[in-house]
LODO-669726 format. One record per residue (C-alpha): residue in one letter; z, x, y. Coordinates in steps of 0.02 Angstrom, whole numbers, plus 32768, in hexadecimal, padded with zeros to 4 digits. Each point is the difference from the previous one (the first is absolute). Last residue first. Example, Ala and Ser with C-alpha at 12.3 -4.5 7.8 and 13.67 -1.06 7.14 Angstrom:
# residues 2
s816582AC7FCB
a80217FBB7F54
This chain:
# residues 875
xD2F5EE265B8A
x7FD8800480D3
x7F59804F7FE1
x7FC47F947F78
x80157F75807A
x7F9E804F807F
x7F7F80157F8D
x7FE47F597FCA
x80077FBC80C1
x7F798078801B
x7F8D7FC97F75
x80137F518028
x7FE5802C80C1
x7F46804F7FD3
x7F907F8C8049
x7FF28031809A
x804F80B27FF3
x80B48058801A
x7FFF80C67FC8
x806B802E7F94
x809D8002800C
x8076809C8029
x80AA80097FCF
x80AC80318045
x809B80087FA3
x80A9800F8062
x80C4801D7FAA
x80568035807F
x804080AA800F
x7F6E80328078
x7FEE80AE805D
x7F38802A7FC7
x7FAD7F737F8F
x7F9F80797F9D
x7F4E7F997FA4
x7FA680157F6E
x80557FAA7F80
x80547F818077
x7F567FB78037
x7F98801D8080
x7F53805C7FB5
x7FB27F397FEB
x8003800280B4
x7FA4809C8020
x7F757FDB7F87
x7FEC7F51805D
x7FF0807C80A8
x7F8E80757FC0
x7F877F647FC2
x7FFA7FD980CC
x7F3C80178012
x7FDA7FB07F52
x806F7F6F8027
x7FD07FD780C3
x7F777F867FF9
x80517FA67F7D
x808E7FD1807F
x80B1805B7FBD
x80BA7FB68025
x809080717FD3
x809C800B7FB2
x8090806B800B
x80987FD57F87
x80AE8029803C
x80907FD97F64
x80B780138036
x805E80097F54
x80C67FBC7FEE
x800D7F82807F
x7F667FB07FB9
x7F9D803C808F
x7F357FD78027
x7F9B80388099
x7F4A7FED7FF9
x7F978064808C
x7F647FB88041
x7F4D804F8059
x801980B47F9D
x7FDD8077808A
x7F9A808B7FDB
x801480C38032
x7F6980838012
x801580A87F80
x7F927FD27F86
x7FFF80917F75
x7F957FE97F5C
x808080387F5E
x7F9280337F73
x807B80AD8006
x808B7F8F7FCF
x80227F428022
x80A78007805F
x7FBD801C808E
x80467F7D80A5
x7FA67F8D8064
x80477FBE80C9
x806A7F5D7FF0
x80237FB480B0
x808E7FA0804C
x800D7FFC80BC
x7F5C7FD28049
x804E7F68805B
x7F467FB28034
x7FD980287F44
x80797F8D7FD8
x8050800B7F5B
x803A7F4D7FD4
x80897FFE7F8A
x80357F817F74
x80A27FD17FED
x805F7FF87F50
x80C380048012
x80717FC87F75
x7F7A80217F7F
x7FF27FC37F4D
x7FF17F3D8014
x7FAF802780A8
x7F5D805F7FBA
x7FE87F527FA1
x7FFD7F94809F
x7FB0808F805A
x7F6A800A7F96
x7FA37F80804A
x800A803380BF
x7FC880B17FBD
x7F5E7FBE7FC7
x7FFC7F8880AB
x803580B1805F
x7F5780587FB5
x7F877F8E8010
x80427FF780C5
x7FCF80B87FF3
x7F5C7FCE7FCC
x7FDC7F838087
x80388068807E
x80B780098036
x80897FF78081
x80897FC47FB0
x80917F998073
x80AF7FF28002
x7FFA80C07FD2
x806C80277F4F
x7FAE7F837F78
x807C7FF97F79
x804D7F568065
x7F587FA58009
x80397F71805C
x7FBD805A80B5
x7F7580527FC0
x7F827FAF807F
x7F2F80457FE2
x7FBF80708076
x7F53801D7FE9
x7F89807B7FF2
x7F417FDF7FD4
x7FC580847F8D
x7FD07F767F6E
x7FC67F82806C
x7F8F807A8066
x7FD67FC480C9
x807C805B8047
x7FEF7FB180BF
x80AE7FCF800E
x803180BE8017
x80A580277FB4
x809880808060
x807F801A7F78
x80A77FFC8036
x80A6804A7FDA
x80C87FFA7FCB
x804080797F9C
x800E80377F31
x7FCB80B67FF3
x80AC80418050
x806A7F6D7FE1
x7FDE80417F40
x805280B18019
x7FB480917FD2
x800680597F50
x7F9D80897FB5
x7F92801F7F70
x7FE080AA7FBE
x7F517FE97F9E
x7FAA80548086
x7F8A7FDE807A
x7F828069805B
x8000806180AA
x7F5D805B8015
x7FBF80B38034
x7F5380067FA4
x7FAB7F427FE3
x7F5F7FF4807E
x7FCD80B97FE5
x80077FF57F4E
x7F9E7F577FF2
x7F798025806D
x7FD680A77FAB
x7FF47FA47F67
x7F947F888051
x7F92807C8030
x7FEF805B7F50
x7FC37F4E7FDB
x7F73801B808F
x7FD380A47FB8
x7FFB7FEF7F72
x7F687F7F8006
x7FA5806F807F
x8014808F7F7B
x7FB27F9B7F6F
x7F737FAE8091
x7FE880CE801D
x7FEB80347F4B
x7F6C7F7B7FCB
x7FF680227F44
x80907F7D7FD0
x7FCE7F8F8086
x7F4180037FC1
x7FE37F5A7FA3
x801F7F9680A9
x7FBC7F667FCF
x80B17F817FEC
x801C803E80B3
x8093806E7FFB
x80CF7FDB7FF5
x805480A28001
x807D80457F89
x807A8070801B
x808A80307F87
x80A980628021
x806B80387F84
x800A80C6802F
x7FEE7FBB80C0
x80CD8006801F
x80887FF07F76
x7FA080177F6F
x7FDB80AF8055
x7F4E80478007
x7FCB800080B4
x80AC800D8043
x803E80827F91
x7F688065801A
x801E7FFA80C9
x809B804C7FE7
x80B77FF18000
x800F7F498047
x80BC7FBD800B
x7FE77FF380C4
x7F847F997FF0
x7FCA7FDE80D2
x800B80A08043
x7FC5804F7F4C
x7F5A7FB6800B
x7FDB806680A7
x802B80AC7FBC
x7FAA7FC27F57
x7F5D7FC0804D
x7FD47F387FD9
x802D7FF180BD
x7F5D80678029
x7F8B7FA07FC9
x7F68801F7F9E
x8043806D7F8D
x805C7F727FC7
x7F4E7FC97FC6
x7FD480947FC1
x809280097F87
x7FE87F5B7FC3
x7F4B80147FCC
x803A80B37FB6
x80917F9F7F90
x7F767F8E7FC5
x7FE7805F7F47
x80B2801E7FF7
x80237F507FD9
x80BB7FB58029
x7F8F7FF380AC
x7F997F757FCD
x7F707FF2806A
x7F787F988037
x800B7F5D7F6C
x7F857F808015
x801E7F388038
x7F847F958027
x7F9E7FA48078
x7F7F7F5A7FDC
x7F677FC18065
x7F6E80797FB4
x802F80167F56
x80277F478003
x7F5E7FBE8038
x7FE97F9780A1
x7F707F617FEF
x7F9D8008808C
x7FEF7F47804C
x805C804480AF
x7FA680948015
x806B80907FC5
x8060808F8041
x808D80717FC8
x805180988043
x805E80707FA8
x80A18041804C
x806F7FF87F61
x806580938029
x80B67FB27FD8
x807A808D7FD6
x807A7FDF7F64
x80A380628003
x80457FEE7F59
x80B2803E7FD7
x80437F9980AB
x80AB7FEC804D
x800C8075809D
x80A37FCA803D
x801B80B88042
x8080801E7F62
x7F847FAD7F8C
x7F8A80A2801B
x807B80757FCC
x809E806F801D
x80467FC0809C
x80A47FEE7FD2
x803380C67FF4
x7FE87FDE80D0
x806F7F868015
x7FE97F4A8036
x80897FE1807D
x808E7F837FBB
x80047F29801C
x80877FA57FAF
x7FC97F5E7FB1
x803A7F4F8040
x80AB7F987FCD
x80467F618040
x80B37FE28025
x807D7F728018
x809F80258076
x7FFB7F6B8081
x7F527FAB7FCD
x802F80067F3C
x80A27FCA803C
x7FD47F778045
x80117FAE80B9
x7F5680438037
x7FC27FA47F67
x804C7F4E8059
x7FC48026809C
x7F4980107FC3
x7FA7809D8024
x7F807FC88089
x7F48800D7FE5
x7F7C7FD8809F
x7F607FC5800C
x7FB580058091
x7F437F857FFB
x7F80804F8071
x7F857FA7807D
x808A7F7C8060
x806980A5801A
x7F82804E8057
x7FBC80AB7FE1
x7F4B7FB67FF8
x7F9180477F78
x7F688070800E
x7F6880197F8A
x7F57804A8072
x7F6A7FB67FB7
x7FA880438092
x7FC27F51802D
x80947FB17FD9
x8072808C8056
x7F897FC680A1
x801A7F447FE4
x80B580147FF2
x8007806480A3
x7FA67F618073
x807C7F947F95
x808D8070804A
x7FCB7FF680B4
x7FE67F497FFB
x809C7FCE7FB7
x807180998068
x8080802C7FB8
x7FF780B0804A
x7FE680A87FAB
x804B80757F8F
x7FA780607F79
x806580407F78
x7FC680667F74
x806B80137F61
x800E80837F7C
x808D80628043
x804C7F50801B
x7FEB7FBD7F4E
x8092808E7FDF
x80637F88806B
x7FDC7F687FB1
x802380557F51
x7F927FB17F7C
x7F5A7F948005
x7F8E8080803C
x805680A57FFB
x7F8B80847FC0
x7F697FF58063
x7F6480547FD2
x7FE680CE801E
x80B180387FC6
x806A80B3800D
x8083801A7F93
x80A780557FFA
x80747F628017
x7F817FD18078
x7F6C806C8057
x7F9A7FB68093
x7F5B7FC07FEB
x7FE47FA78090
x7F747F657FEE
x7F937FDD807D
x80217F538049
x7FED804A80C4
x7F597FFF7FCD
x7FF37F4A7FD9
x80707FD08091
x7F7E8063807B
x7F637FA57FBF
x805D7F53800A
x802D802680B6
x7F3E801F8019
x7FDD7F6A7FA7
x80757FB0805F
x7F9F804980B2
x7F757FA17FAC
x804F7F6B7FF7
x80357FFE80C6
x80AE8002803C
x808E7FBF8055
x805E80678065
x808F807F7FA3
x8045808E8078
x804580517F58
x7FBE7FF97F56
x807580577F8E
x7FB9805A7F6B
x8089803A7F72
x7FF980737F74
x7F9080838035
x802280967F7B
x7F4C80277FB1
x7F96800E8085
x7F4F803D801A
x7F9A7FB5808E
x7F4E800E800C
x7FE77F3C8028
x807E7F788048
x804E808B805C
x7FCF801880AB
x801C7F428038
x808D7FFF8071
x809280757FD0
x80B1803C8019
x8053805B7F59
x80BB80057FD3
x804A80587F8A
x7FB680BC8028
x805780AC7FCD
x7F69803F7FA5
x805E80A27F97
x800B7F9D7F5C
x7F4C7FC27FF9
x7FE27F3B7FFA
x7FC3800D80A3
x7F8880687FF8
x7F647F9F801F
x80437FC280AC
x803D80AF802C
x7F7180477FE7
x7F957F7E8052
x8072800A8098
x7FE980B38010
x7F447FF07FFE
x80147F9A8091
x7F627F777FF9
x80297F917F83
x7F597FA1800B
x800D7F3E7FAB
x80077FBA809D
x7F98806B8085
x805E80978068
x807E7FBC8080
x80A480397F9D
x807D7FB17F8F
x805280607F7E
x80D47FE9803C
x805D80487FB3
x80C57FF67FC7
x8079807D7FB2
x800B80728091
x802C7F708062
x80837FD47F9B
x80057F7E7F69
x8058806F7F6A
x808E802F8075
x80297F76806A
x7FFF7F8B7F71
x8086808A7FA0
x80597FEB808C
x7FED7F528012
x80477FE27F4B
x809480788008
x80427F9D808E
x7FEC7F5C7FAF
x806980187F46
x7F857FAF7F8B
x80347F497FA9
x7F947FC88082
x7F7A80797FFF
x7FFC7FA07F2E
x7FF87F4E8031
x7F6D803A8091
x7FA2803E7F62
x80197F6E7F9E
x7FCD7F8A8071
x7F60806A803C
x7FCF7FFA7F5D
x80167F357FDD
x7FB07FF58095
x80347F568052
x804580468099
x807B7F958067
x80B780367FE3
x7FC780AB7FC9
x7FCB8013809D
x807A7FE88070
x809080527F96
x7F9080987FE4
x7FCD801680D5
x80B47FDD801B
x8024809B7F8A
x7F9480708050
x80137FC480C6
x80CB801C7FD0
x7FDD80A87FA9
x7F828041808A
x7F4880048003
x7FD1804080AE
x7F8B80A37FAC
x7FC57F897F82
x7FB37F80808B
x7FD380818072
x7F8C80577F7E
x7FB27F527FD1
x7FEC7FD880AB
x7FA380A18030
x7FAD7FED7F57
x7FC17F4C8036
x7FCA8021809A
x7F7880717FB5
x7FCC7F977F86
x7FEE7F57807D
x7F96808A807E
x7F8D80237F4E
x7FDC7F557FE8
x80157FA97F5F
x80A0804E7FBA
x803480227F56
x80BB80677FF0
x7FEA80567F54
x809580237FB9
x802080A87F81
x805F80097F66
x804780BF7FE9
x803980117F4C
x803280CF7FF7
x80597FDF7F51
x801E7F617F95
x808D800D7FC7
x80327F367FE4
x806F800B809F
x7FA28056804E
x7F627F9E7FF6
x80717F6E8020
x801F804680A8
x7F64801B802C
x7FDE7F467FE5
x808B7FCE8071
x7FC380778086
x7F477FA87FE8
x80407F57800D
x807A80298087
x7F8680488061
x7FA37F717FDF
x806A7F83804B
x801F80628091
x7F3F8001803E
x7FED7F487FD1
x80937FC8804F
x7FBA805C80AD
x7F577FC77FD7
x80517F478023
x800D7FA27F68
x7FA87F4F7FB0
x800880427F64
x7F80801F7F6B
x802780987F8D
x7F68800E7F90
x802780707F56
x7F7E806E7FA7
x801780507F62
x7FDA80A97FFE
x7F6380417F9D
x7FB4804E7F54
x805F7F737FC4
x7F757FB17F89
x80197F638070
x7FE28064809F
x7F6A80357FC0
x7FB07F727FBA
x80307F9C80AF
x7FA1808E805C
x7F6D7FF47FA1
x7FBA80837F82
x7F4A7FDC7FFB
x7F7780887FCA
x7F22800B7FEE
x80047F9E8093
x7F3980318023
x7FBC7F5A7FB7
x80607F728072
x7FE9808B807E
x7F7D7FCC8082
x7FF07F467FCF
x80C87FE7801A
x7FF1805280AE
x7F8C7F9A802C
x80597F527FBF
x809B802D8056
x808A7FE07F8B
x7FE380B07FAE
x8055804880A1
x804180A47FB5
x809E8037801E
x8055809B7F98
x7F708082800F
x7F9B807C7FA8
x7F5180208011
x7F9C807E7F7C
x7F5D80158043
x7F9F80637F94
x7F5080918024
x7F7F802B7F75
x7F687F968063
x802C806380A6
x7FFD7FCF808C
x80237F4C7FD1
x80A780218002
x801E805380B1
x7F987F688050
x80667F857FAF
x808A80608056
x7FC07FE780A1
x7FD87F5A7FE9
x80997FC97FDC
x8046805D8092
x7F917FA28073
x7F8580608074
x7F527F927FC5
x80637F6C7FF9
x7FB87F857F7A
x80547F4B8016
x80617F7A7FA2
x8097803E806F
x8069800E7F51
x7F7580737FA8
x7FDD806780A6
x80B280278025
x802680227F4C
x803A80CC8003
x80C07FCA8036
x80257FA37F58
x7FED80AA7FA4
x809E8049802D
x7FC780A67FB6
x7F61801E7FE1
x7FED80857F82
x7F4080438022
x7FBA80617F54
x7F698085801A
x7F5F803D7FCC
x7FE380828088
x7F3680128024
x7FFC7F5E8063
x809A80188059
x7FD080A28058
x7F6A7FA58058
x807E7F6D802A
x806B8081807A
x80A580357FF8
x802F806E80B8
x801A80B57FEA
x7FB18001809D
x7FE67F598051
x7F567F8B7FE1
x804A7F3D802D
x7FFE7F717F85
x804780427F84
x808C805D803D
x80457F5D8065
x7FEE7F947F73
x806D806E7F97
x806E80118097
x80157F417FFA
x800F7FF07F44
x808D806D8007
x7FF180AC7F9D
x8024805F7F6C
x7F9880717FB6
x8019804A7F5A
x7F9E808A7F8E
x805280067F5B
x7FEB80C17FC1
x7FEC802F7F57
x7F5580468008
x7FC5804080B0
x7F737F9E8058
x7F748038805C
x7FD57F938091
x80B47FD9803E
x80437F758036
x80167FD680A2
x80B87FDE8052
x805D80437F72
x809980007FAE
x801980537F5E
x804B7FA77F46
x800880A57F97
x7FED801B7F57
x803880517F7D
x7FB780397F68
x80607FFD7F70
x7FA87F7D7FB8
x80357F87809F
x808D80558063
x80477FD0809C
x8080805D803E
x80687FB18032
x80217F437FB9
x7F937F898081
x80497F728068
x804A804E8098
x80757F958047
x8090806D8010
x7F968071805E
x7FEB80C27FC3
x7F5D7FEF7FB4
x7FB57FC2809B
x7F507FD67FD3
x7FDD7F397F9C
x80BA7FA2802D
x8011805480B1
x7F4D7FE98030
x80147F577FCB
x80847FE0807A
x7F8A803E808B
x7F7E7F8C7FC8
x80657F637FF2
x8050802E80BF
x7F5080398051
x7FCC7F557FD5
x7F6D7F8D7FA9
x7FE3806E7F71
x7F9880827FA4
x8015806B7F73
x7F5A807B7FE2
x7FDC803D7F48
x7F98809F7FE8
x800480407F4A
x7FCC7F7C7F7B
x7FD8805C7F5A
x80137F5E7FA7
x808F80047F83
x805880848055
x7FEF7FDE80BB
x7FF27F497FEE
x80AB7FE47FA6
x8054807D806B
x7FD17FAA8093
x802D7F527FA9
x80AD80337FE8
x80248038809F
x7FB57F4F804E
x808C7FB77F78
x808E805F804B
x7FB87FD080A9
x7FF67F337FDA
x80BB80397FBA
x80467F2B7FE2
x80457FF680CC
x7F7E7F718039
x7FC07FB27F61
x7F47803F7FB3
x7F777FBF8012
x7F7280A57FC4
x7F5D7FD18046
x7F6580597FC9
x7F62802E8039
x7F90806A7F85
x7FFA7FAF7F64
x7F9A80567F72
x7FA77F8D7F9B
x7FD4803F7F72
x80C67FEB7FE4
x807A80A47FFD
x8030801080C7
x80417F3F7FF6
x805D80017F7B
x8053809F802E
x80307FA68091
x80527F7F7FA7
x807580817FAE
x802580508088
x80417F6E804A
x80667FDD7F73
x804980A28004
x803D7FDD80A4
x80517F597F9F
x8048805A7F7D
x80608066809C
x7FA480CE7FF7
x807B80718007
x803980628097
x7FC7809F8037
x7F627FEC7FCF
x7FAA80B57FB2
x802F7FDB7F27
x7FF27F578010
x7F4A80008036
x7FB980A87FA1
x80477F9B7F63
x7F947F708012
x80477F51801A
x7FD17FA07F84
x7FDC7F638053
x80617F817FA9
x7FF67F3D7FE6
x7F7B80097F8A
x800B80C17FCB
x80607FC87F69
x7F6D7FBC7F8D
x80487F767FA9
x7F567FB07FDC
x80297F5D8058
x8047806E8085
x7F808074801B
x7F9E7F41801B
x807C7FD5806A
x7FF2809E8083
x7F4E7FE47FFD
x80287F40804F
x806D80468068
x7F8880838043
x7F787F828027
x80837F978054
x802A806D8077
x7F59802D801F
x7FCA7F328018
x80837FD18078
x801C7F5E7FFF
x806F7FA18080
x80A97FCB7FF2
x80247F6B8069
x80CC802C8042
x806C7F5F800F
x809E805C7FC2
x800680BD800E
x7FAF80697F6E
């Protein structure tokens, strides 16, 4: 919550809460989940985020009291998957209450057109629903329609979407095949209302319109008593006392921005504040966004396209501003280029745009403005402005090409606008906004900026090191990873101007920090002289795990995918419980428990499992087989030790339900979700690299290299709070200074008291630290277990390296640092370490005499029992 916010109640929210804790107090699990029902996950494209889940979670609540609630307000941040959600909610309605006719409605042709994408075009990117989709084994069909129909066909979703203007427009005038209010009274219906904060003219002007919107739409409910108004939108103006009356008991959902972008479902955002020309600006984030692309690259990350925004407030100032922008690149020349870098970097105070005009620096000129020339041509560049209304993108080719830019064949970098996009626009791969032709502005037009940053935030998923990622990755480690998860918005320095834009990311609860030095604190690491002198830096070596292709013959059961469960349990506890406040709650009514589904080393629930791979079609041999090569039959799978023969599922039920065992479709429903996540795990682990035991050398000078760590004085958490503390007079200490968190500076004071001893037996004994930033030494997990062997096939790298030689023995111990919070999920990794060790381990092309050993894992509390072990190590 931003600083000097006054929360005010709202009594829904806090209805639910409350209900939530009391399924807590009585460790019922639903409390902070909705469970998502099967006919959900199984047609969304994507899966539901906990928080989406959430949401559906509350408005169960809401549809299963006496009181049924028929307008409600979903808050939820700019850019969190409002529409994934609304999807969500459609199905919800349609199966568990028969609801068939549902009309979306919004304030602009731009939000409804992209909707149409995400709800009926099955070929768009965007599309939101798995094809077909199938609930029962009946599917259904989502179909657009202006009226809807008198007699109703079963399985089909009848959906209008419309603006609120032409809504208007059809209802108040008599046209042919026109909606009319008669109609509306004999179709029970649901109205999604998207960007909600439009629809309260009447509420915030304190007076009853007969033609407003929000009228309108009341007018829709109340015809008929069966009908819901579901609203959904990022802003809404609870400050205003009117507004605050009207839906302090319909916000049945908050998910703020802040929350969001804190859970990393979002970039980070980055103000660049200069006093520059729009020329300066222009260059300087080409260079941004050309740097960035180039660290894609370099890291492998394929077909990254990062796109500028160039923000305008009139559309004359936009269209100037291309024509100067495509002059500007098509004059650049190596001496304009690299006075234009010498200039600047002498007087900006970005600690980004520093770095990147150090690095075009050390780049030879001429190649860079061809490749400038290239990627920011005309072709590359549009401009979206038009004279239809803001908010309206009127050229149907422009909206495509807008809400495709993320796709391979979109050639555009650089997009021209005015104020088209704050709303209905879907983009994943704008990395920069540039306001050009600044004047000084209003508040409200920041809170339009605001608006725009905060969807500009979105998060790309693009795939790393094999993998593709919904939250940030890179927060806190490589500066220039941090990029492809950074947005910048550059604007003037300008006191007023930049208070004004405070206020508005206050009021949206919109998190951004200042890319000036005087914001961030730059550590940086330099190898001592004196190590760089050594031997151990000169011809020294550390050691990391070869990697080899998985091959087929290995992927011969369950473990082999990672899948690293005997008992699947399934949690259907979906009771619902209500009391008056003094009513005492009995156990057989409040508690869950757990009951046995199948077993499938029983032959008596072999024909449950067989009808529920029956069920779906990747369970069939020919398909199977793709993805386990070793399979020979569909019998072997079901029955085999080595795939489902051992497998349990259990389900936890409402302490009351006596008939599970009798009731044949909850048994089947229950295998069918674990038979899911089986599925899950064999598509998401065939065709891997894993480690071996074969250990290789590389050189130490290698791993060990100068860098920085980027820190944010704004960390608030003692404990995760980095620091750089001076190493200078510790001589086993290799960087000059250690860059550390409160555990790993746990770590070097245990180390710090051990070197006196170490020292006695050791000529050298330095201690290594293994920067993530530098991403040179990882340990990836080897089998050496047997068949009970569970597969992970991502890398780790251990935080600190110990480096002891006697002259005789070279000793490297890895070691690493482990928050609470962390253990259970990172348990592979402690297994891993205590694998290295000379019995298990090939050293491959070494005569020397070299040891390495893993330690466990390094705790609060635990440095006792650490030091102990390392000492045992080295007898």
């Amino acid at each position: 919550m931003a600083k000097g916010k006054q929360l005010k109640e709202l009594p829904l929210l806090k209805e639910i809460k409350e209900f939530q804790e009391q399924l807590n107090l009585f460790k019922i699990d639903e409390a902070l989940d909705y469970k998502v029902g099967d006919y959900i996950k199984d047609n969304l494209k994507h899966s539901l985020r906990p928080y989406q889940a959430q949401a559906l979670y509350a408005l169960n609540y809401t549809q299963t009291r006496d009181k049924k609630y028929r307008q409600l307000l979903f808050n939820m941040a700019t850019g969190s998957g409002k529409t994934d959600t609304m999807a969500a909610v459609m199905l919800y309605m349609y199966v568990e209450y028969n609801y068939q006719n549902f009309i979306f409605v919004a304030n602009t042709n731009a939000v409804v057109s992209k909707t149409k994408e995400n709800f009926l075009n099955e070929t768009s990117p965007k599309y939101l629903f798995d094809t077909p989709i199938s609930i029962d084994g009946q599917r259904i069909e989502i179909r657009p329609v202006n009226r809807f129909p008198v007699i109703q066909e079963p399985g089909i979703i009848y959906l209008k979407l419309t603006t609120i203007q032409s809504l208007a427009n059809e209802l108040g005038s008599s046209r042919e095949n026109g909606l009319t209010y008669e109609e509306l009274e004999k179709n029970r219906l649901v109205i999604l209302a998207d960007e909600a904060h439009h629809f309260n003219a009447s509420t915030k002007s304190q007076k009853v319109e007969e033609k407003s919107w929000e009228i309108l739409l009341d007018k829709i409910r109340n015809s008929n008593e069966d009908n819901r108004q579901f609203e959904f939108t990022a802003t809404i103006d609870i400050d205003k006392e009117l507004v605050y009356e009207k839906y302090k008991d319909k916000i049945v959902y908050k998910y703020d921005l802040d929350r969001f972008m804190n859970d990393g479902y979002s970039k980070n955002v980055y103000r660049l504040e200069a006093q520059n020309e729009d020329s300066v600006k222009m260059l300087n984030a080409v260079l941004l966004s050309q740097y960035r692309k180039r660290v894609a690259q370099r890291v492998g990350i394929e077909n990254f396209k990062p796109v500028i925004l160039f923000k305008s407030n009139r559309v004359a100032n936009s269209k100037q501003a291309k024509v100067d922008f495509l002059e500007m690149i098509a004059n650049l020349n190596v001496e304009k280029l690299a006075n234009f870098l010498t200039e600047q970097n002498s007087v900006s105070h970005s600690t980004t745009l520093k770095r990147v005009y150090k690095y075009w620096m050390h780049q030879d000129f001429a190649e860079t403005v061809i490749e400038l020339r290239r990627d920011f041509r005309p072709f590359t560049t549009i401009n979206v402005n038009d004279t239809a209304k803001e908010g309206v993108l009127g050229d149907k080719n422009d909206f495509n090409n807008l809400n495709t830019l993320e796709d391979i064949n979109n050639p555009f970098r650089t997009v021209f606008a005015v104020a088209k996009l704050t709303e209905g626009w879907d983009v994943l791969n704008l990395y920069d906004i540039v306001r050009i032709g600044e004047q000084p502005i209003t508040a409200s037009q920041t809170n339009s900026e605001a608006q725009l940053i905060g969807r500009g935030a979105r998060y790309n998923p693009f795939v790393y090191q094999g993998k593709k990622s919904y939250t940030r990755r890179f927060d806190r480690s490589n500066p220039d990873l941090e990029l492809l998860e950074s947005l910048f918005y550059h604007t003037i320095n300008d006191v007023k101007y930049i208070n004004n834009l405070l206020k508005s990311f206050n009021k949206l609860n919109l998190v951004t920090e200042s890319d000036s030095e005087n914001d961030f604190s730059i550590f940086t690491a330099t190898v001592k002289e004196k190590f760089k002198k050594s031997n151990v830096y000169k011809f020294g070596k550390l050691y990391r795990n070869q990697l080899e292709e998985v091959p087929e013959s290995a992927y011969n059961s369950l473990g082999s995918y990672g899948f690293n469960r005997d008992t699947i349990t399934i949690d259907k506890n979906d009771s619902t419980l209500e009391h008056t406040r003094n009513e005492e709650i009995r156990l057989d009514e409040a508690s869950s428990r757990e009951v046995i589904i199948a077993n499938f080393s029983k032959n008596r629930d072999l024909r449950l499992l067989k009808k529920a791979m029956s069920r779906d079609t990747f369970f069939r041999f020919a398909e199977l087989s793709k993805w386990i090569p070793t399979l020979k039959s569909l019998d072997e799978f079901m029955t085999s030790k080595n795939w489902l023969g051992n497998l349990r599922i259990n389900a936890t039920v409402p302490y009351n339900k006596l008939d599970f065992q009798q009731d044949n479709n909850f048994r089947l429903t229950v295998v069918d979700q674990a038979l899911a996540q089986v599925k899950s795990s064999i598509k998401s682990n065939y065709l891997k690299l894993r480690g071996t035991n074969k250990f290789e050398a590389i050189p130490l000078k290698e791993v060990v290299i100068d860098y920085q760590k980027r820190v944010s004085k704004n960390t608030t958490s003692i404990q995760a709070k980095i620091s750089s503390e001076p190493m200078d007079k510790d001589d086993w200490f290799v960087y000059d200074q250690a860059i550390v968190d409160g555990l790993e500076k746990s770590l070097i004071e245990m180390i710090r008291g051990m070197v006196v001893e170490l020292k006695k037996e050791y000529k050298e004994v330095f201690l290594i630290r293994n920067e993530e930033t530098i991403n040179k030494l990882k340990l990836y997990d080897f089998d050496n277990d047997g068949s009970s062997y569970i597969a992970h096939y991502e890398g780790f790298m251990p935080d600190f390296l110990l480096y002891l030689d006697n002259g005789a023995v070279t000793y490297q111990l890895f070691i690493e640092p482990k928050g609470e919070q962390l253990l259970e999920r990172d348990s592979w990794k402690e297994k891993l370490l205590k694998k290295i060790n000379p019995e298990n381990i090939e050293l491959i092309g070494e005569n020397a005499d070299v040891r390495l050993y893993g330690v466990k894992f390094f705790r609060y509390g635990n440095g006792r029992e650490i030091e102990t072990e390392i000492t045992k190590l080295l007898k």
